[in-house]
PLY file of the C-alpha trace (Angstrom):
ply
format ascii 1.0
element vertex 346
property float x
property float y
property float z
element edge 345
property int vertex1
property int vertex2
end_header
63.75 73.64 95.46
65.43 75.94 92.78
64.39 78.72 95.18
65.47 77.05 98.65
69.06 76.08 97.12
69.77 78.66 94.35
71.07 75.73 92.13
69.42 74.83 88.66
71.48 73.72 86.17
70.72 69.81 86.75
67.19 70.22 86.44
66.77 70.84 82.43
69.52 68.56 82.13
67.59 65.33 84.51
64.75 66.68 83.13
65.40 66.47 79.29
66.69 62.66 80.05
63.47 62.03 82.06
61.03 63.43 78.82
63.37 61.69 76.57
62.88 58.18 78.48
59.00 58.99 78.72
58.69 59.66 75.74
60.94 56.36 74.45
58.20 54.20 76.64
55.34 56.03 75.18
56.73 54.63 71.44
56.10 51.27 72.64
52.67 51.49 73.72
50.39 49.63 71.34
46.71 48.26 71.28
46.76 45.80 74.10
48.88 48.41 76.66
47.16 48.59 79.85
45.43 52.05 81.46
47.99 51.67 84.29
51.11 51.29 82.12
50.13 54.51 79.80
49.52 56.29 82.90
53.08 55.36 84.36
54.96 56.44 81.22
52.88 59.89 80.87
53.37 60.81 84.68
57.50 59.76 83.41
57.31 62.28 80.57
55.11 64.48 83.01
57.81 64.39 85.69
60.86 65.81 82.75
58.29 68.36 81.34
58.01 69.83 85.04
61.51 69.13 85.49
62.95 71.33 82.68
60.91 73.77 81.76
59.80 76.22 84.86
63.84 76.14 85.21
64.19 77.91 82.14
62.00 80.93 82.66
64.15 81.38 85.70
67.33 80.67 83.47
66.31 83.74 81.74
65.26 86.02 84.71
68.35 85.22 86.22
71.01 86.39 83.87
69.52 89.75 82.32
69.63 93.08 83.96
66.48 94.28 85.37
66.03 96.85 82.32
65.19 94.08 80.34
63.23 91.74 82.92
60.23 92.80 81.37
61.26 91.58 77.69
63.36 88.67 78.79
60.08 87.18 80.26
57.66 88.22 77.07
60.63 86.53 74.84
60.40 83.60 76.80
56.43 83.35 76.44
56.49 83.96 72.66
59.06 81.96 71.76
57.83 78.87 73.43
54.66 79.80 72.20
56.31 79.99 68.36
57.59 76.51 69.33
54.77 74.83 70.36
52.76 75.84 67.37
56.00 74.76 65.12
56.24 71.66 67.27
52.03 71.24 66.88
52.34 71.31 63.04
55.30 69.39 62.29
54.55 66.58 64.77
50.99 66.72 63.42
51.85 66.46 59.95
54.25 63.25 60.66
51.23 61.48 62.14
48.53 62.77 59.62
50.89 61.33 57.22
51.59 58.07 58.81
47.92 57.65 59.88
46.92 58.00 56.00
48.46 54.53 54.85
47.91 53.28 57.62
44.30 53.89 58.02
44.03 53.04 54.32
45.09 49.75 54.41
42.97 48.46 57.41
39.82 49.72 55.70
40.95 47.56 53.21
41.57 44.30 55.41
38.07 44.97 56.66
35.68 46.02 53.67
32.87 46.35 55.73
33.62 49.19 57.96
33.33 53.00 56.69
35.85 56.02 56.89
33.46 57.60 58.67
33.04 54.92 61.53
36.69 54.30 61.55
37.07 57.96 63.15
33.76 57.45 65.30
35.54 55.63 69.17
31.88 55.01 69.91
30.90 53.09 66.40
34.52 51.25 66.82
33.44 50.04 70.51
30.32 48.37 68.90
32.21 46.53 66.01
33.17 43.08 66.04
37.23 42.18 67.39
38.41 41.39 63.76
36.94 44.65 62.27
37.96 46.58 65.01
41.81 45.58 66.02
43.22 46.55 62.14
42.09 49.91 62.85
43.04 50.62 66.21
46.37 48.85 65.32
46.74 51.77 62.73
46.04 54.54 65.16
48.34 53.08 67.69
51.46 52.46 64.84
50.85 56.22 63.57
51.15 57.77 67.10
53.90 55.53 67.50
55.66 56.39 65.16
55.52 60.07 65.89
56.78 59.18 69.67
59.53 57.84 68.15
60.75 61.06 66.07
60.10 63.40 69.22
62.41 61.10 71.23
65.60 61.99 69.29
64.40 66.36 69.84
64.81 65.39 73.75
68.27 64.42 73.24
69.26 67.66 71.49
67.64 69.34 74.64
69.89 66.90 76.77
72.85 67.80 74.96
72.51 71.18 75.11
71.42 71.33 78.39
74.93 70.33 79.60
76.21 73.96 78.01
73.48 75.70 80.42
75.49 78.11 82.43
74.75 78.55 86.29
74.88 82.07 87.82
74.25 82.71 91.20
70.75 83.10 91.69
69.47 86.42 93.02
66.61 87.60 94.93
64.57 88.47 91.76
64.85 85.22 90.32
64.22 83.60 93.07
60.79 84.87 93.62
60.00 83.44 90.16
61.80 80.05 91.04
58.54 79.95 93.40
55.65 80.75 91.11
54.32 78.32 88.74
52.32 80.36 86.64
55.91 82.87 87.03
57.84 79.74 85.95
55.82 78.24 83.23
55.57 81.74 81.33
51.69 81.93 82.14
50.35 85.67 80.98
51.19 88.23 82.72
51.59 91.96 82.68
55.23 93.00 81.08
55.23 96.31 83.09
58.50 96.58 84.82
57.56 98.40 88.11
54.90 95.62 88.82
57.74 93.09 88.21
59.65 94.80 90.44
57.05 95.21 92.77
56.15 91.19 92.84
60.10 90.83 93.27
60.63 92.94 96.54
57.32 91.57 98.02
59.05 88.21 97.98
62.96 89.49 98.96
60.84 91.10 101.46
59.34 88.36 102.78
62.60 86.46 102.78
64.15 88.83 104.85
61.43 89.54 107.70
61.54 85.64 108.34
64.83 86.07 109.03
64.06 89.13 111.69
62.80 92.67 111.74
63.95 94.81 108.59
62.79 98.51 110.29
66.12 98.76 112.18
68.56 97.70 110.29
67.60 100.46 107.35
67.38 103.22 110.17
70.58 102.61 111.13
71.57 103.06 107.24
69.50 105.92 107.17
72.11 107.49 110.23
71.11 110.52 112.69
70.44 108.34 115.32
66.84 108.21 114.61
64.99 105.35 116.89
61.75 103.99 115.68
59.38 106.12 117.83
60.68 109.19 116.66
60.88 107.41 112.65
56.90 106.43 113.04
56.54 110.19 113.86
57.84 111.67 110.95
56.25 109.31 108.67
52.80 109.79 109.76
53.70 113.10 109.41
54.94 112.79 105.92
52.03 110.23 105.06
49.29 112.57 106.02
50.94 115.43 104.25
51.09 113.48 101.11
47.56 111.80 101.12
45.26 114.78 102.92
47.55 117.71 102.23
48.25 118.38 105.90
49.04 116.36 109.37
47.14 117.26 112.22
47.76 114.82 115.52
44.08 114.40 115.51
43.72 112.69 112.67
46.96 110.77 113.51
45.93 109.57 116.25
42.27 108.85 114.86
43.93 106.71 112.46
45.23 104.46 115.08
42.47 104.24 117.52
44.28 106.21 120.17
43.74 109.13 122.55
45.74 112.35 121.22
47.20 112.50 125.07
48.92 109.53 123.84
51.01 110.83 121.55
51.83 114.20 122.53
54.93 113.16 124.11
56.30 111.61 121.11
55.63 114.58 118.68
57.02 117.09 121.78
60.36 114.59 121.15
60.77 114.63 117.87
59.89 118.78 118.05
62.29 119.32 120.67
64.89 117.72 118.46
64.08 120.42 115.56
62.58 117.64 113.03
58.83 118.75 113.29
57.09 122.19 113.84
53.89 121.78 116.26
51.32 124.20 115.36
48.33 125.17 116.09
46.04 123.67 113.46
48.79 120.67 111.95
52.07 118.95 112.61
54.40 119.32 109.81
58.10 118.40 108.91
60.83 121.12 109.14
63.74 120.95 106.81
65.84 118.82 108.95
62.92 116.56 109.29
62.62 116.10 105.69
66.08 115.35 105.13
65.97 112.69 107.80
62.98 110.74 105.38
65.10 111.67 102.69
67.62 109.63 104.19
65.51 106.75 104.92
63.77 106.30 101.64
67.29 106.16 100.58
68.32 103.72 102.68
65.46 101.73 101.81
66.84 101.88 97.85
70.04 101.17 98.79
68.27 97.68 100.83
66.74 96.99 97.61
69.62 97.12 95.06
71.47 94.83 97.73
68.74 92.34 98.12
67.72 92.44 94.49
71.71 92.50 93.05
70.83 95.31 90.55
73.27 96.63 88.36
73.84 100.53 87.16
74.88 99.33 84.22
72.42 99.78 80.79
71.15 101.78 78.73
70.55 105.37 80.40
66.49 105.50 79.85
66.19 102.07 81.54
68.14 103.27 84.79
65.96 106.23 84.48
63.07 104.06 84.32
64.77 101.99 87.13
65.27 104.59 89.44
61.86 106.04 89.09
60.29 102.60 89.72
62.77 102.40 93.09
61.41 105.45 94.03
57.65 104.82 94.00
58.41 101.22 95.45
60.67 102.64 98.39
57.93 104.80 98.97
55.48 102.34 99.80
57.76 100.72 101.86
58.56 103.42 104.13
54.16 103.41 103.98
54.18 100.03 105.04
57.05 100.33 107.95
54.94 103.07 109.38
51.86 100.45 110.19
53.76 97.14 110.75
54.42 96.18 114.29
57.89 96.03 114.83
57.68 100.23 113.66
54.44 100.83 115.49
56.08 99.63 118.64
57.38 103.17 119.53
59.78 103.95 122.33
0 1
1 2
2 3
3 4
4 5
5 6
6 7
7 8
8 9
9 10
10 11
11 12
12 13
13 14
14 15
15 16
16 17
17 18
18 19
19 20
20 21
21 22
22 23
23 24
24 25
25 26
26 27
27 28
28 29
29 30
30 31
31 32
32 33
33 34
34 35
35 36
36 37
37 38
38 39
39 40
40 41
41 42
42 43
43 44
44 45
45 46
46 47
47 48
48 49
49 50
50 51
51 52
52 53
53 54
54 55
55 56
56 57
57 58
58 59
59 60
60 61
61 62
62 63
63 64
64 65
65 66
66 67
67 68
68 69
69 70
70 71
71 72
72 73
73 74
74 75
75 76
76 77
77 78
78 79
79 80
80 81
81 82
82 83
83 84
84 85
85 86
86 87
87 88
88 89
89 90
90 91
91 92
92 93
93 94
94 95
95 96
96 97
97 98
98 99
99 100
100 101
101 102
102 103
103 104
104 105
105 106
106 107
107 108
108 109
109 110
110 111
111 112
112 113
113 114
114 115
115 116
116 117
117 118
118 119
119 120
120 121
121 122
122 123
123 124
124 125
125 126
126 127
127 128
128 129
129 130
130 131
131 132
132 133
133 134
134 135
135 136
136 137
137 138
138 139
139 140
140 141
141 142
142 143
143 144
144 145
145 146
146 147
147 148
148 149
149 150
150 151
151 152
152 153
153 154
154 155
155 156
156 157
157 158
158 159
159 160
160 161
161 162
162 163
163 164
164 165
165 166
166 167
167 168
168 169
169 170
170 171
171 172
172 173
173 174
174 175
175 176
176 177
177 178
178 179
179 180
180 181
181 182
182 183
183 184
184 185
185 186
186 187
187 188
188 189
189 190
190 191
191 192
192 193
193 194
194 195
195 196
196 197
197 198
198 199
199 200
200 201
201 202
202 203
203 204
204 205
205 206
206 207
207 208
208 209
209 210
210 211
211 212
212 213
213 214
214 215
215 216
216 217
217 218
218 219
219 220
220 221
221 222
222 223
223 224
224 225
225 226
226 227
227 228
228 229
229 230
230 231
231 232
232 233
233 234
234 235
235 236
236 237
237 238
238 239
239 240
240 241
241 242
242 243
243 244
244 245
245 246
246 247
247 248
248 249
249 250
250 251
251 252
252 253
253 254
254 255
255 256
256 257
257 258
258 259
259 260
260 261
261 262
262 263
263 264
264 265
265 266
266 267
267 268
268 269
269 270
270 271
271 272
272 273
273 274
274 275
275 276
276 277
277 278
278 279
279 280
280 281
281 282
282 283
283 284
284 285
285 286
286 287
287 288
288 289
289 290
290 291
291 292
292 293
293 294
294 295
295 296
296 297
297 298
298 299
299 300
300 301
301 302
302 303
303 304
304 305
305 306
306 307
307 308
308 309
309 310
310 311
311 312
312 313
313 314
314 315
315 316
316 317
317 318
318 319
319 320
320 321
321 322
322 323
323 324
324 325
325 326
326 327
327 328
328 329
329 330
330 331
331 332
332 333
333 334
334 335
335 336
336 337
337 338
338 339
339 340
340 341
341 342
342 343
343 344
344 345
């Protein structure tokens, strides 16, 4: 939803009110509570978990530069991680301490039941209702009463909540606003080119639902270039790159068509001074170059506009920046030259 509408601040802030009300009903529950009631009030507190905190990963990816995507997200996972260990031991402590008296003084209403079997569920399901309900009443009182300090933590998150900025969500965050694992701060790798990479597969895929990509960039590219004679000088450029040279045999190999095929295509683009027909290989001429040149560059230019990236930063991380545009434009100029809607020469 945070994806579809690009709107998030109301989720931490319904979803901190939702935990806090969960977790209010959860105080109440006591020895007698039925399997269906403690199921309704954890699927409440389940419901403002979910609620409020994938929305804060994407909080975070949202509002820092792309430099520091990578370190924004690792933040994110180790601070939540310091909290929940922080959270672990101080809420643990509260009902360790609570349980102690508590424990203590049902052992000593009862006599005749052990320490030992008073921490045993199976030994507890065997003993007799008088012997039994003191001690369950003292587990259920201890986690009780460590509901009811947690409770008064949600409101703090609802409070502050309210101060939660909202900035238009781009493209990169809302790739994340889709993943779970992306959301919840699962493990993943902090490399900022595969970040990237994840990032433009989704913008990507946002934009080809909305209609072919392939022309619009060649028309950024300029020179009048039409998609036949674009798939032609990519090949060309692709089989350089991989094998070292392009020879239409191997082109046309590649595709599962007779070299008669496409002859007139290559005579086209030759005839228009971008490639040099030989007699062993096919290979770019200056001008030919300079038109790829053009369209890898037009394909960077598509991705800082889709992905909102600022030139702003420290020097090294546009350097790092650029470099990662580069490889990724590269493979996407790869990619137009087997999709369809480039394939589809004319």
């Amino acid at each position: 939803m945070v994806g579809r509408t690009g709107r998030y601040r109301y989720f931490p802030i319904a979803g901190t009110a939702v935990m806090a009300l969960g977790l209010l009903l959860m105080s109440t529950m006591g020895r007698e509570t039925s399997t269906w009631l403690e199921s309704l009030y954890m699927l409440i507190l389940g419901l403002g978990i979910g609620l409020a905190m994938q929305v804060l990963t994407i909080v975070v990816q949202n509002t820092v530069p792309y430099a520091d995507l990578g370190t924004a997200t690792s933040g994110v996972t180790f601070f939540r991680t310091l909290g929940s260990a922080f959270g672990t031991a101080v809420f643990g402590t509260l009902y360790s301490n609570q349980l102690t008296p508590n424990l203590t003084a049902a052992l000593t209403e009862v006599r005749v039941v052990s320490p030992e079997a008073a921490a045993d569920p199976e030994t507890l399901r065997g003993l007799p209702a008088e012997q039994a309900v003191p001690i369950i009443d003292a587990y259920a009182m201890s986690i009780e009463h460590v509901f009811r300090w947690v409770v008064p933590v949600a409101l703090i998150g609802f409070v502050v909540a309210w101060f939660l900025k909202e900035v238009p969500l781009r493209d990169s965050a809302r790739t994340a606003a889709g993943e779970v694992g992306e959301g919840f701060s699962a493990p993943q790798s902090a490399d900022r080119a595969d970040l990237l990479e994840r990032t433009v597969a989704e913008a990507l895929r946002r934009a080809r639902a909305q209609g072919p990509v392939t022309p619009a960039i060649l028309a950024d590219a300029g020179g009048g270039m039409g998609r036949g004679e674009a798939w032609v000088l990519g090949q060309i450029a692709l089989h350089t790159r991989l094998r070292g040279a392009a020879r239409l045999s191997a082109i046309a190999a590649a595709h599962r068509l007779p070299e008669e095929v496409l002859e007139p295509f290559f005579a086209r683009v030759a005839a228009a001074g971008q490639v040099e027909i030989g007699a062993d290989e096919v290979r770019l001429t200056p001008a030919g170059e300079a038109q790829m040149d053009r369209v890898r560059a037009a394909w960077r230019r598509w991705l800082r506009e889709r992905l909102q990236l600022a030139d702003d930063g420290d020097p090294r991380d546009r350097e790092l920046l650029e470099q990662a545009l580069d490889v990724i434009a590269n493979k996407l100029l790869d990619e137009q030259l087997h999709e369809p809607e480039a394939v589809a020469v004319r």
